[in-house]
Every structure is written in structure tokens, then in C-alpha cells.
N, C-alpha and C positions, 0 to 999 in steps of 0.2 A: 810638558813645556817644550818648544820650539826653540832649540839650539842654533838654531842655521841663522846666520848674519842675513840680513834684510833682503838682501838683493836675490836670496834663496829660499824665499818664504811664500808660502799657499799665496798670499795677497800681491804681494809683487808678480808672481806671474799669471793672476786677474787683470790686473793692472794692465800689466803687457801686451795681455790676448787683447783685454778690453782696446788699448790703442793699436794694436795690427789691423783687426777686422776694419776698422769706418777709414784706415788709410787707403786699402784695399776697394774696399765697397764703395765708398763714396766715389771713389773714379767711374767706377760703373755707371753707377745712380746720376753723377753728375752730368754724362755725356751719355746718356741713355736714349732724351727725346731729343734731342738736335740729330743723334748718327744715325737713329731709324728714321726720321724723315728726310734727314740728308741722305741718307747711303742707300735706306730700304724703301723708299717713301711710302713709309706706313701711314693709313688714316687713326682713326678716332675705335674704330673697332680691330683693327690690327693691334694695338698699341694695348688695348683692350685683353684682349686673346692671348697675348705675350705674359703680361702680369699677371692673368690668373692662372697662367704655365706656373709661372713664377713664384705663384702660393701653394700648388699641388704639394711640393715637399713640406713645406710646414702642415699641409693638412694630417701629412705621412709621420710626423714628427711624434707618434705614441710607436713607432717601431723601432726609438732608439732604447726603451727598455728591453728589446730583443736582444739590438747589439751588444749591451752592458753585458751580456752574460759569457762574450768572449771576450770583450776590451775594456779598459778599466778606465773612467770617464775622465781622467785628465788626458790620458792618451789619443780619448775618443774626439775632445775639444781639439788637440793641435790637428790631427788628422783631419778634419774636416774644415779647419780654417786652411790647409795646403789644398784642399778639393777645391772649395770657392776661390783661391787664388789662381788656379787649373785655370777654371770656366772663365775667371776675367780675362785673363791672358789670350784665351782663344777665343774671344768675342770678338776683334778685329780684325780677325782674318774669314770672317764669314756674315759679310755685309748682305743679306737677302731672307726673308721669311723663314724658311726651315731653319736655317743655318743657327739667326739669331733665337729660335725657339731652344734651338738644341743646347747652343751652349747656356742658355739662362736658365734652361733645368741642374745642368754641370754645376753652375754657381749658385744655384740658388737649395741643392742637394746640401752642399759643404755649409751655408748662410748659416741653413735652421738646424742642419744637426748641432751649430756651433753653436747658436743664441741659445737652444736650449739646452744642452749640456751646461753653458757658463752659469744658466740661473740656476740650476742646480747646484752647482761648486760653489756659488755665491752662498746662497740663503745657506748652504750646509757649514763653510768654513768661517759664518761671519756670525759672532752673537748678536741676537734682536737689538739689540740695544745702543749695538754698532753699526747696522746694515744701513740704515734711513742714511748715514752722511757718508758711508764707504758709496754708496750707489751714486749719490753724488760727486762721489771723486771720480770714479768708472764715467760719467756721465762727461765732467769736465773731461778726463786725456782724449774719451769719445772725439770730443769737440776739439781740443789740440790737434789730433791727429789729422781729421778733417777739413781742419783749415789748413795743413801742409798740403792735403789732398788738392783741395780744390784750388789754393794758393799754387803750386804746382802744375796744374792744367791750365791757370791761367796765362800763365808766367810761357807754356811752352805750346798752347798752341796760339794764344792771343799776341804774345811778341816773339816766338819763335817758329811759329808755321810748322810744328810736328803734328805729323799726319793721328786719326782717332788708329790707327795701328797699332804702332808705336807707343802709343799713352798705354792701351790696354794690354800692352805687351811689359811697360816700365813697371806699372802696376801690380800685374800679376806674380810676376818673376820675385818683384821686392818681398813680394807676398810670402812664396813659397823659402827663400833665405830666409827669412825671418824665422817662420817657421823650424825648421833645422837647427838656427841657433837656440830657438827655446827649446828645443827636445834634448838638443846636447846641454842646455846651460842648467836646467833646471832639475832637481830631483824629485822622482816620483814620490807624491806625497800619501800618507795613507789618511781613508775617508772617517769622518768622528763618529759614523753611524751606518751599520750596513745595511744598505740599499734595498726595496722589492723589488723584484728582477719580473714584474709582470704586471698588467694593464689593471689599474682601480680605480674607481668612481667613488666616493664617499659623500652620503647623503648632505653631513654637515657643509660641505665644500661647497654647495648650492652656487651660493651668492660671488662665489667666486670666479666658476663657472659663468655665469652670467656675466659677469661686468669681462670678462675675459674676450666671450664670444662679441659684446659688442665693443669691444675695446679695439679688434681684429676688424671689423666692418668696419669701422669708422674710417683706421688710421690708413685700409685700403683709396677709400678716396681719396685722403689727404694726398697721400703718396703717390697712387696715378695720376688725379685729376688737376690738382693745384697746380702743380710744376706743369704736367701739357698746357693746360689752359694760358700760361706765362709764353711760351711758346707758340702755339697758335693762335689765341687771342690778341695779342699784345707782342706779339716779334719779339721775345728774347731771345739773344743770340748764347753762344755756349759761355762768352765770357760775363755774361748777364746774370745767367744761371750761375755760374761759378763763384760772384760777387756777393748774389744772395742767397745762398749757401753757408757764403763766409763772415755773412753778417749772423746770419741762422745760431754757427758755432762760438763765435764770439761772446753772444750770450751765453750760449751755456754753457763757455769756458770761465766766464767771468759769473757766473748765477748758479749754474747747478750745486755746486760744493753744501751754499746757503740755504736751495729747497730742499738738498736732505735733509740740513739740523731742522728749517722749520717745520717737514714734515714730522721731524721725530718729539717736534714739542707742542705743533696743533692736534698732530692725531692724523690719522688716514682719512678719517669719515670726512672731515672739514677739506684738506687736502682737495682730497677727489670732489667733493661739492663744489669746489670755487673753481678746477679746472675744467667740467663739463658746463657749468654756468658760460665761462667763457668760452667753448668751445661751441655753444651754440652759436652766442653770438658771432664768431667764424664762420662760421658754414653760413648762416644766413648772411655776412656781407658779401660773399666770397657769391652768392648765389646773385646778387644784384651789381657787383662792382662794374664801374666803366674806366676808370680810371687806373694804368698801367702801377703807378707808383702808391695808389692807395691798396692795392692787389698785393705787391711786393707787401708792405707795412702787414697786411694781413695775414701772410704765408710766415713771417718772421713771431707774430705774434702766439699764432696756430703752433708751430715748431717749440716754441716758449713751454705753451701749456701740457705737451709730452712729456715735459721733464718730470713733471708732478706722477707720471704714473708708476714713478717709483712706488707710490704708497700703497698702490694695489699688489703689490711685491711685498713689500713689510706686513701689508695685512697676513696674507695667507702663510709668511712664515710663522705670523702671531699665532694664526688658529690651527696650523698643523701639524701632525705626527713627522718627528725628525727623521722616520723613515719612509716617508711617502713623497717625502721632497721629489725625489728623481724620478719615480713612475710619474708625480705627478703635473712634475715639468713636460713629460712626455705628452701627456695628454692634454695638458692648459695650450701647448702652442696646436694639436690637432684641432682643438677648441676655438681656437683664435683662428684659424684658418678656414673653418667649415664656411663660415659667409664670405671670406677672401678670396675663396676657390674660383665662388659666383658671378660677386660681385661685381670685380671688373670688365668680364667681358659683358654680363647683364649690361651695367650702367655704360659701359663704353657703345652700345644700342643705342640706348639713351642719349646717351652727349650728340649721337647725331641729330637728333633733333631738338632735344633742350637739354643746352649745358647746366641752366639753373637748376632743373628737378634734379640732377643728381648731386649737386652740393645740400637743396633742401631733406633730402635721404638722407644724406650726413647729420644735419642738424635733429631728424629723427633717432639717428642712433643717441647721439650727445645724448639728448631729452631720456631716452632708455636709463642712459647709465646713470643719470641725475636722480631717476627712480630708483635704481637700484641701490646706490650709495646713501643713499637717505634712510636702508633701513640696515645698514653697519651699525655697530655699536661703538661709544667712545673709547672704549677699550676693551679690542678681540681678545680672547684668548681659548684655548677648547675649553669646548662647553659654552662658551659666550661667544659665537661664531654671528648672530644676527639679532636685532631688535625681535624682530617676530617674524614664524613660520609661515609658509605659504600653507594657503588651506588643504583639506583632509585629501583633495586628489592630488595634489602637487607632492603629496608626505607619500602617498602609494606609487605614485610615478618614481622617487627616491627609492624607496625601500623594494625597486624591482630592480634597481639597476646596482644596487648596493651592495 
């Protein structure tokens, strides 16, 4: 039983990290394409080439079960949300091609060691049966936090003229204090289940694996191409992007809390069906759109239906071993990033001559994961990990790598 008053509890400083990171990050991400083609004047394949710098470390994200075996994973989470807060900091002071590659490695080093560390901490110190509406709450301060973000940027370079410097220097700094206070404020907690300290694949984990991998390509489009395209296609300016950003969070400050209980009461399978259903329909408007303001509506709507992939999180803590959680956080974000890696600079090729086919690419992953979640079962658990096996090569391709 946990003695420690609230404010000193495994979950409260979830909570915490959860609102540091997107206060932090979100500056970045917000004034990302206006200051590389303001300051850097990057094209469509520049822009390109950057973001899949920018997935290299999540691809590298199975060598934080290396790390684990010197540092102990709440340690490992602050420390690498202080790294990310490094790289933003020093992103404005190195407006030109190399510069902005280097530090988005810096930042994007600290990112993924931290997303994945936290899904770990999470699924470990949260019972199944709490997680579906605790990730929603993670989800909503996500979204609080980020509307200070972007509410913040608006407020100082929209009616105050502070230089993209400065912003990513306010940002980063905040970042790093923050930091210091949770290392001092908080007590090192001990873990409910000790950890494998080394890289595994498990046969049953299949489907998981898969909806992972195309979960990572998809949400790569989203996240390059949606927002440039806002910007090149359609002139939005930083205070543009700022606005719809913070309509983005608004939702899921006011909605998330609610898709975790109803994920925890439809089930994951249903869940993830109705958000890659809609997800198609995304990527196919978003492939035809002319209209600036129906573009926004869709980028807000698309942003909506991430919230739901909470359920591919509760899935996999339903069907696995409580001590595989951390190896295999390590290797689900490697997983998510193998086509991340690609992707962007691939498709960023592409966008120069058709922006459509690379949102239609998107709409193909969606349709992926639409198959794939259709053979989850209503209720995972080990042993009951999928409706049915892939056939006798698919079960030899597992059992080599198992």
C-alpha cells in the first residue's frame, strides 16, 4: 500500500512528465514549418529528410533496454525529457540545414527515449482495468499543457514580435527547471515487477506488432504532411497554426478523459475499428481538399481520432507478460519507426510532384490497420491474443524469431 500523500505518488508524477513533454515539444512542432522555410528555406524534400532524422532515434528505441541495466527507468524518463528540452533550446540558434538536422536529433534522442520509458511506467503502475481512463487523463493535461504551449507562442510572437530564438530558448529552459523540480520533488519509486533487461519478440505479440508498425507510418504523414501542406498549400501563418493546434487540444482536453472510459466499456477491437474507418476517410479528404478552412476541419478531426489509440495500449497490456512490458516498449516504438525512418523523406519525393498520392498512402496504411484490428478478439487476454492465426508460414516466420 502507498503511504505517500497524492502529490508524491507513481501517478501524479505520470501526470507531470505527461504535462512537461507536449509543453515543451509542442513549441517545437508548432514553429517547426514556418522557421525552416522562414529562416532555412527548406523545400518539400528538405522538410522531408529532417523528419526522418527525426524518427532515426525512435527507430533506435530497443536500446533503451540496454540502458535499463545502468539506470533505473524513472530516472531514465526525467533524464531524457531534460535532453529533449537541450535540443529545443538550441534549435534557434542554428537557423540552416545542418544545424537544424543536428539539434532535431538532440531533441528528438530525449522525445523517444521518454515516450517510451513513460509507456512502460504507465501499463506497469496502472491496473488494466484503470489504464483505458488514467490514459485519458494523460491525454487531456497532454492537451492543457499544449494549449499553454501554443496559446503562449501566440500571445508572443503574434502580439509581442519575440524573435523564433527566444521562444525556443523560453521553451527549452522551462523544460529543463521543470525537470530538476521533479527529480528533487519526487521519490524514487520501486517497479511492481522486475524488468527483462534484453531484446524479445514473442510469437503471440504478432498483431500487435503489426498494428504498431502501421500505426508509426501512418501517424508519420499526419504529422509531416498535414501541417506543411496548411502552410504551403493554403498560407498559414505561425499564428494559424498556433490556433489550430489549439483547437486540436481543446478537444482532447474536453473528450479524452470520456474515450478512455468508452474505450474501457466498447472494448479495443470496436475502438480501433471506428478509428481507422475514420481515419480513412481523412487521408482520402485531405488527398482532394481545396478549400483552406475545410483542410483545417480535417486536420482537427484526424487529431480527434489518435486519441482512440489509446486502445492499442490497453490491448497489449491485456495480453502480456508483466515483465515484458519494458523490453517490449523498447521494441514496439523500434517497430513504429522502421517505416518512419523511410517514410518521410520517401513521400517528401513524392509531394513534389503529387501531394495527393502521399495522403492516398496514408489512407492505405488506415485500410492495413482496419484488417488487422478486425481479427483482435472481444476480450484479449494471454492465450486469447487474436481471433485466428496467420497461416503455417507466418507461424514458422514467428517461431524463428521467438
Amino acid at each position: 500500500m502507498n503511504l505517500q500523500p497524492w502529490h508524491k505518488q507513481p501517478h501524479t508524477l505520470l501526470l507531470a512528465m505527461a504535462g512537461l513533454m507536449p509543453l515543451v515539444f509542442s513549441v517545437w512542432m508548432a514553429l517547426l514549418n514556418n522557421f525552416v522555410v522562414e529562416k532555412a528555406a527548406f523545400n518539400g524534400a528538405q522538410i522531408g529528410i529532417l523528419q526522418s532524422l527525426r524518427e532515426v532515434p525512435g527507430f533506435l528505441a530497443f536500446t533503451a533496454v540496454f540502458v535499463l541495466l545502468v539506470i533505473k527507468e524513472q530516472s531514465f524518463a526525467l533524464l531524457s525529457l531534460a535532453l529533449m528540452s537541450i535540443g529545443v533550446a538550441a534549435t534557434g540558434w542554428l537557423p540552416f540545414e545542418i544545424g537544424l538536422y543536428c539539434t532535431t536529433v538532440v531533441m528528438s534522442i530525449g522525445f523517444h527515449y521518454f515516450e517510451t520509458i513513460n509507456q512502460s511506467l504507465t501499463l506497469q503502475w496502472l491496473a488494466k482495468d484503470k489504464t483505458p481512463h488514467f490514459m485519458g487523463q494523460q491525454l487531456a493535461v497532454k492537451s492543457l499543457a499544449s494549449l499553454l504551449a501554443y496559446g503562449g507562442i501566440w500571445l508572443l510572437m503574434e502580439w509581442s514580435d519575440v524573435s523564433y530564438r527566444t521562444t525556443y530558448m523560453l521553451a527549452g529552459g522551462i523544460g529543463v527547471l521543470a525537470v530538476l523540480a521533479l527529480w528533487w520533488h519526487f521519490p524514487r519509486f520501486e517497479q511492481p515487477n522486475t524488468q527483462h533487461k534484453h531484446l524479445l519478440l514473442r510469437k503471440r505479440y504478432w498483431l500487435y506488432y503489426g498494428l504498431t508498425f502501421c500505426s508509426g507510418a501512418r501517424r508519420q504523414i499526419f504529422m509531416v504532411f498535414a501541417a506543411f501542406m496548411m502552410v504551403e498549400k493554403f498560407g498559414y501563418s505561425v499564428g494559424d497554426i498556433s490556433l489550430l493546434f489549439l483547437i486540436n487540444y481543446v478537444f482532447n482536453l474536453l473528450f479524452a478523459p470520456a474515450i478512455g472510459r468508452w474505450i474501457h466499456r466498447v472494448g479495443e477491437q470496436r475502438a480501433l475499428m471506428i478509428e481507422y474507418t475514420g481515419l480513412i476517410l481523412v487521408f482520402v479528404g485531405y488527398a482532394v481538399v481545396e478549400d483552406g478552412h475545410v483542410a483545417a476541419g480535417l486536420y482537427v478531426v484526424d487529431h480527434l481520432f489518435f486519441a482512440m489509440a489509446i486502445a492499442m495500449k490497453t490491448y497489449f497490456q491485456k495480453i502480456a507478460d508483466p515483465k515484458d512490458i519494458a523490453a517490449t516498449a523498447s521494441v514496439s516504438f523500434t517497430i513504429n519507426h522502421i517505416a518512419a525512418v523511410v517514410i518521410p523523406a520517401l513521400l517528401g519525393m513524392v509531394w513534389l510532384v503529387s501531394p495527393a498520392a502521399v495522403f492516398v498512402t496514408g489512407a492505405g496504411f488506415a485500410l492495413c490497420s482496419f484488417a488487422l484490428a478486425a481479427n483482435m478478439p472481444r476480450h484479449p487476454a494471454p492465450g486469447c491474443e487474436v481471433r485466428r492465426n496467420p497461416g503455417r508460414w507466418a507461424n514458422q516466420l514467428s517461431e524463428s524469431i521467438d
